[in-house]
DOROKE-134242 format. One record per residue: residue number from 1; x, y, z of N, C-alpha, C in turn. Coordinates in steps of 0.05 Angstrom, whole numbers, plus 32768, in hexadecimal, padded with zeros to 4 digits. Example, Ala and Ser with C-alpha at 12.3 -4.5 7.8 and 13.67 -1.06 7.14 Angstrom:
DOROKE-134242
   n  nc1  nc2  nc3 cac1 cac2 cac3  cc1  cc2  cc3
   1 8108 7F8E 809C 80F6 7FA6 809C 8108 7FBE 809C
   2 8101 7FD3 808E 8111 7FEB 808F 8102 8001 809D
This chain:
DOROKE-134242
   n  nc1  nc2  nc3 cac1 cac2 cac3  cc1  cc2  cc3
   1 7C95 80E9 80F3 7CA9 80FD 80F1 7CC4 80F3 80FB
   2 7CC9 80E2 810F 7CDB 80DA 811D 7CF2 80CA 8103
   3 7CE1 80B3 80EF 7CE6 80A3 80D9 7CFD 80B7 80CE
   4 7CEB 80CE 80CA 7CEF 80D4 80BA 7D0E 80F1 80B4
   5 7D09 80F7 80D9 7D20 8100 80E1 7D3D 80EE 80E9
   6 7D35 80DD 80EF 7D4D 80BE 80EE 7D52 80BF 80D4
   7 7D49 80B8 80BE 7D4D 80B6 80A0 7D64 80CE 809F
   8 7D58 80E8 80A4 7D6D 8102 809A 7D87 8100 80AC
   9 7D87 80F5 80C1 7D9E 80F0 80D4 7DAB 80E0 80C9
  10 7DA7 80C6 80BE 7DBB 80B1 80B4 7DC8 80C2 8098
  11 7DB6 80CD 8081 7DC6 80D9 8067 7DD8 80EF 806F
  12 7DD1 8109 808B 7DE5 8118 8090 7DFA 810F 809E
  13 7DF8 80FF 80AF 7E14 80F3 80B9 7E22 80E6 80A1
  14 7E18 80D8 808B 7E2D 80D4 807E 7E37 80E4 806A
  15 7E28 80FC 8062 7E33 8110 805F 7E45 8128 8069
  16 7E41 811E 8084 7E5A 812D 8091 7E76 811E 8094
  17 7E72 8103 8096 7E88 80F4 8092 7E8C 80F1 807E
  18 7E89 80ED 8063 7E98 80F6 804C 7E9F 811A 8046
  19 7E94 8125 804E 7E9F 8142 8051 7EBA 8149 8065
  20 7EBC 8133 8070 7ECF 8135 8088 7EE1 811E 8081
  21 7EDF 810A 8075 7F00 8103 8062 7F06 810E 8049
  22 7EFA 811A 803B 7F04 812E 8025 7F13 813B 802D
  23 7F0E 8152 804E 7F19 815D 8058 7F38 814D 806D
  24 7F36 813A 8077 7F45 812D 8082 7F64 8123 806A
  25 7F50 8111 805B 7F6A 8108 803F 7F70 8124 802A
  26 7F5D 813D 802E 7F6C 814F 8016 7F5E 8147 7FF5
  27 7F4A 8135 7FF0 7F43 8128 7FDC 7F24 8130 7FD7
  28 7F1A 8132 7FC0 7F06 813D 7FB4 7EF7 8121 7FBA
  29 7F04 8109 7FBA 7EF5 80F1 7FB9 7F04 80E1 7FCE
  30 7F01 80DB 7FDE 7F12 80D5 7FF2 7F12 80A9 7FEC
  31 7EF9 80A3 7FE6 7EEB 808E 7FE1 7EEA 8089 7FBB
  32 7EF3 8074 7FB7 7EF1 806B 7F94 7EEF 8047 7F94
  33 7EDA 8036 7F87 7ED5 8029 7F7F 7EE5 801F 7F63
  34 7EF3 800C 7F5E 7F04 8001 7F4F 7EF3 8003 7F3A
  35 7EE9 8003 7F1D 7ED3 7FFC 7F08 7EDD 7FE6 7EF5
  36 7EF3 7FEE 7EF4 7F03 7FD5 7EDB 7F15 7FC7 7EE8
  37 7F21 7FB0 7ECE 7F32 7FA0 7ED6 7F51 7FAA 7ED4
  38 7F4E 7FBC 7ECA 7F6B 7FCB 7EC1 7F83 7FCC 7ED3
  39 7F81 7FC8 7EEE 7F92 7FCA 7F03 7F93 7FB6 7F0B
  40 7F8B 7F98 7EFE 7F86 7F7C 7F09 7FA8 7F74 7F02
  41 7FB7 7F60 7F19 7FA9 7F5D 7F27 7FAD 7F63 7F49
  42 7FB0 7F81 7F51 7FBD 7F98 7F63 7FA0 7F98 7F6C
  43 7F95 7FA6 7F63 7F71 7FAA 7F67 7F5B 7F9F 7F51
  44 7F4C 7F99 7F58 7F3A 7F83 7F4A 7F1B 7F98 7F50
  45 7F10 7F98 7F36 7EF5 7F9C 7F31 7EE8 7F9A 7F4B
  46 7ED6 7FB7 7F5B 7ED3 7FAB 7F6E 7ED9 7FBB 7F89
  47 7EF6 7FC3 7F84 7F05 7FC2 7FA1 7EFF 7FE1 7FAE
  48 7F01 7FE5 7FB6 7EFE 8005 7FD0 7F0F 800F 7FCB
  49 7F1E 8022 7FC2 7F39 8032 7FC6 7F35 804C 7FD8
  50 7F42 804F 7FF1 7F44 8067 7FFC 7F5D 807C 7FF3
  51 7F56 808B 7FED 7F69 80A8 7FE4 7F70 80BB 7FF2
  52 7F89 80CA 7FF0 7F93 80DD 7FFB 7F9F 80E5 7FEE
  53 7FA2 8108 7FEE 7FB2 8117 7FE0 7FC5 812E 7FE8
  54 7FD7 8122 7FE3 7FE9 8138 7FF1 8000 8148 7FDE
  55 800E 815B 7FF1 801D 8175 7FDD 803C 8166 7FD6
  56 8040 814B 7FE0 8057 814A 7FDA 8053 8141 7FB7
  57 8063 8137 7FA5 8064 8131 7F8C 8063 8113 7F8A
  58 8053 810B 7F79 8047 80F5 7F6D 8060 80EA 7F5E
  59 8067 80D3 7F67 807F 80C6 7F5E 8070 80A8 7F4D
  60 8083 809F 7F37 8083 808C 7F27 8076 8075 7F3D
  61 806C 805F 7F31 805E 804A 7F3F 8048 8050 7F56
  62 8043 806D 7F62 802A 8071 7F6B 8010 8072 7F5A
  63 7FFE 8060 7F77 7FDD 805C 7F5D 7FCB 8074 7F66
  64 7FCA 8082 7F50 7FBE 8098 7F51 7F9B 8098 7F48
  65 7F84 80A4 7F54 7F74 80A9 7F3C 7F68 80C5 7F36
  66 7F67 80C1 7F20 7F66 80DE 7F01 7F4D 80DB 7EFF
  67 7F42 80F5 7EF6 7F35 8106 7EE7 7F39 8106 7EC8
  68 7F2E 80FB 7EB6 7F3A 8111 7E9A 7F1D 8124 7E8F
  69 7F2E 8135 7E82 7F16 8146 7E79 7F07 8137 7E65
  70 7EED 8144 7E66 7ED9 8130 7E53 7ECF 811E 7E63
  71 7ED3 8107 7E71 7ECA 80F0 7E86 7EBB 80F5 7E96
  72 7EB0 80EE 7E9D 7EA1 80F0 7EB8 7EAD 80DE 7ED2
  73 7EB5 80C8 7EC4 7EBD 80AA 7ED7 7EDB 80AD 7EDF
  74 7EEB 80B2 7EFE 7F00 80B5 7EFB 7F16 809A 7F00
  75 7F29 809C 7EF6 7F39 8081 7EF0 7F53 807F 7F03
  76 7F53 8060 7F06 7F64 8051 7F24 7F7A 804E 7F11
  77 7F96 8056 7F0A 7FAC 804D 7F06 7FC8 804F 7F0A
  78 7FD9 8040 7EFE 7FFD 804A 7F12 7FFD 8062 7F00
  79 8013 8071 7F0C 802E 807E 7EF7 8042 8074 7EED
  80 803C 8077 7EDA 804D 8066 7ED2 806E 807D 7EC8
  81 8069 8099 7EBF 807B 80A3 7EBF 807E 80BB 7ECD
  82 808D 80DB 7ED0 8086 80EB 7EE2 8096 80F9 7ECE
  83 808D 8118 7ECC 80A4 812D 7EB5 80A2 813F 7EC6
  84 80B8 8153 7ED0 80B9 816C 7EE0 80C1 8180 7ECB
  85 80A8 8194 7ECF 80B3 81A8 7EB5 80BD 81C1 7EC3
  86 80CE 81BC 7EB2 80F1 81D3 7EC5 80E7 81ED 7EC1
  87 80D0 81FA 7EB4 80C9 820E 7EB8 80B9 8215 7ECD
  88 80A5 820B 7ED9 8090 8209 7EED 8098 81F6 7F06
  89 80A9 81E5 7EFE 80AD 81D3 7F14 8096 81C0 7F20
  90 8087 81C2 7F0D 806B 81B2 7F08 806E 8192 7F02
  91 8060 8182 7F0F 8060 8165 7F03 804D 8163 7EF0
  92 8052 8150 7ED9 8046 8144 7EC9 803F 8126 7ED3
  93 802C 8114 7ECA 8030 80F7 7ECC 8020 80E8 7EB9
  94 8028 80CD 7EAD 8021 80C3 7E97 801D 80AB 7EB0
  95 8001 80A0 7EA9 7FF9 808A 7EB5 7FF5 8070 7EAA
  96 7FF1 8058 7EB4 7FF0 803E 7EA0 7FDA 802D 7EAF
  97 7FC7 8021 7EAA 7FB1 8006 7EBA 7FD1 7FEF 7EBC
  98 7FD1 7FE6 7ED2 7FE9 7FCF 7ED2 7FDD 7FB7 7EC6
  99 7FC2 7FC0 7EBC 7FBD 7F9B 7EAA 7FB7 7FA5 7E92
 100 7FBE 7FC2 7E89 7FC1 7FC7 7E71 7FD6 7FC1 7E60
 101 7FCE 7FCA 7E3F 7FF0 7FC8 7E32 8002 7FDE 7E2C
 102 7FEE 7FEE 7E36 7FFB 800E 7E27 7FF4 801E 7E41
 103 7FF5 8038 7E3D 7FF7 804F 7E4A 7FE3 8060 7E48
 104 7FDC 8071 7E58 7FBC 807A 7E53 7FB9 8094 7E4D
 105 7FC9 8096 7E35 7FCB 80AF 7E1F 7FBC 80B2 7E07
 106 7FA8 8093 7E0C 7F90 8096 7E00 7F78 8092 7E08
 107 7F79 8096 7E2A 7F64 80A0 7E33 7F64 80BB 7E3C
 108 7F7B 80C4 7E33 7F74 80E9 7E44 7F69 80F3 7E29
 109 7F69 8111 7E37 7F5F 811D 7E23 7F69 8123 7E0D
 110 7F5F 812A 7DF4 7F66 8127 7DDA 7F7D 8139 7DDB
 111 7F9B 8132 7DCD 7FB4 813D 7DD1 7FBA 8141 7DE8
 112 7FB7 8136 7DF5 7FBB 813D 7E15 7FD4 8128 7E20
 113 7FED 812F 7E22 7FFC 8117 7E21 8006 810D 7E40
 114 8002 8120 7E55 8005 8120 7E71 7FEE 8121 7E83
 115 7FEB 811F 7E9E 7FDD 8128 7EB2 7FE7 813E 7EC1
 116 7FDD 8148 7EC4 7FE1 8167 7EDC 7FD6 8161 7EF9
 117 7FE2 8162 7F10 7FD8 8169 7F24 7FB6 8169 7F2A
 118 7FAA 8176 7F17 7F92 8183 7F21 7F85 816D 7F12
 119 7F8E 815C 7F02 7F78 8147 7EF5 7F7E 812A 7F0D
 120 7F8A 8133 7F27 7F93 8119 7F36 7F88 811C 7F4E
 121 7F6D 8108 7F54 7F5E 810C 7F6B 7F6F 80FE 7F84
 122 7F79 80EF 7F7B 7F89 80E4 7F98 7F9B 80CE 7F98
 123 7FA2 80CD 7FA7 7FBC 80B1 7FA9 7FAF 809C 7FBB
 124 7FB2 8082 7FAF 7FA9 806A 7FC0 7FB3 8062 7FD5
 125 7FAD 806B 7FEB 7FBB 805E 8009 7FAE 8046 8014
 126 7F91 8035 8008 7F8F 8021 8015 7F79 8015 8007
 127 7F6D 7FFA 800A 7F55 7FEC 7FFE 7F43 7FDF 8007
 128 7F30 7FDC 8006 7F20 7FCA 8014 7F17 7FAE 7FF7
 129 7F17 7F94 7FF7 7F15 7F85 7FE2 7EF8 7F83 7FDD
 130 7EE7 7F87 7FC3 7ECF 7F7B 7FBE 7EB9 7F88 7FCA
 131 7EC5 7F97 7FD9 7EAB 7FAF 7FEA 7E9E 7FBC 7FD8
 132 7EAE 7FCC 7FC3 7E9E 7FD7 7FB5 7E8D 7FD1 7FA3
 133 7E82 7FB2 7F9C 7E72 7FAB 7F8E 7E52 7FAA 7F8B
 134 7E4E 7FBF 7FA1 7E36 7FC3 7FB2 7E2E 7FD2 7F8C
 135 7E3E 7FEE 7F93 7E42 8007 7F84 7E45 8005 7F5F
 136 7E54 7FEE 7F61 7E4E 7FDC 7F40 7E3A 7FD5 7F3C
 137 7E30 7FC4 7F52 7E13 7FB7 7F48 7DF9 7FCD 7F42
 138 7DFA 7FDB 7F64 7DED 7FF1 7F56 7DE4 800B 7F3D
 139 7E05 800A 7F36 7E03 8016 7F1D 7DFF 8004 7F05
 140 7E00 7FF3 7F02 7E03 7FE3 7EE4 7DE9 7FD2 7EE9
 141 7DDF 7FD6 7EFE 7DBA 7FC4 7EFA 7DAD 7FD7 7F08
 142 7D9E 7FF2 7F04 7D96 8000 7F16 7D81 7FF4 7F19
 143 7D6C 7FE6 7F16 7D52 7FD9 7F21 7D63 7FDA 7F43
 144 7D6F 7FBF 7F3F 7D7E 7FC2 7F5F 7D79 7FDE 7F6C
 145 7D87 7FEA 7F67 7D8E 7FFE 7F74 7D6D 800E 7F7D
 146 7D59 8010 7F70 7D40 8015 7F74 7D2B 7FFF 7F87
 147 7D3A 7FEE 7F80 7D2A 7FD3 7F90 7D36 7FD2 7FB0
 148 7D53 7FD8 7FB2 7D62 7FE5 7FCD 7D4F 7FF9 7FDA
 149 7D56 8012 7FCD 7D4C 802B 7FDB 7D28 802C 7FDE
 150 7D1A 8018 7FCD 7D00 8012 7FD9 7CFC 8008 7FEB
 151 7D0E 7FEE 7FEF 7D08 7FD8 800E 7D17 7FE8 8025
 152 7D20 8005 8018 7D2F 8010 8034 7D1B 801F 8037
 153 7D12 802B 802A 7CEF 8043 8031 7CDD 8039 8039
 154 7CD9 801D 8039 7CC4 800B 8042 7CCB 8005 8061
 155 7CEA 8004 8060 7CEC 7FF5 807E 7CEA 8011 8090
 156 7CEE 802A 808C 7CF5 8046 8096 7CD8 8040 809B
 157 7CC6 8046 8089 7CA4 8045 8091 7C9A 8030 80A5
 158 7C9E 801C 8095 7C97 8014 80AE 7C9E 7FFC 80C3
 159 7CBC 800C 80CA 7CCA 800D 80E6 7CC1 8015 80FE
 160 7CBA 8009 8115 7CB3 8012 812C 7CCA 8024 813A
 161 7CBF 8030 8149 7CD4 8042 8158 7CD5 8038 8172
């Protein structure tokens, strides 16, 4: 029982600490893993990005990452432009991958020619390099990832106390 209450202690503490920088940075995702090369070579396949989001306005050359509707996977890139619409006083923003050639008005959603606020999980305040490759590997070879969480159920069992 002891195994097994240690086990539930390690997953809720780190569920309290990611519940407690969402709350700290303001960010739905406080933590994002780089997936592509598109931001190479600023951030590289790989890298950690920590996020924060705040009420001031998202200015040109901040790296933001988005949501688009339809996706599931959300995306690391600059602004590349910013529109204030004089009716709402609302920002718009048009984003770019900096190792792209174009603008990513053909990854949003269909006729969708801007970003809104609410499709922008956070602003990048910092990185860690290559950390996140844990989280690549695991997703793109899940055997790994099953072959992990077995030799971790094996060592929980049979770990002495």
């Amino acid at each position: 029982m002891g195994r097994v209450a240690g086990s539930g202690m390690i997953v809720t503490s780190a569920l309290i600490i990611w519940k407690g920088l969402m709350c700290v940075t303001g960010s739905e995702s406080p933590v994002v893993v780089v997936l592509s090369g598109s931001m190479e070579p600023g951030f590289q396949r790989g890298d950690i990005l920590f996020l924060h989001m705040s009420k001031d306005p998202i200015r040109a050359g901040e790296i933001v990452v988005f949501n688009v509707d339809g996706r599931e996977i959300p995306i690391v890139h600059r602004v590349i432009k910013v529109h204030e619409r004089q009716d709402t006083g609302e920002v718009d923003v048009l984003t770019k991958g900096d190792n792209n050639f174009g603008d990513d008005r053909l990854l949003y959603a269909r006729g969708q020619l801007w970003l809104q606020q609410h499709h922008i999980m956070g602003r990048a305040v910092g990185f860690l390099p290559y950390v996140g490759w844990v989280t690549i590997i695991m997703t793109e070879k899940p055997i790994i990832k099953y072959l992990l969480i077995g030799a971790l159920g094996l060592l929980v069992i049979t770990s002495k106390e």
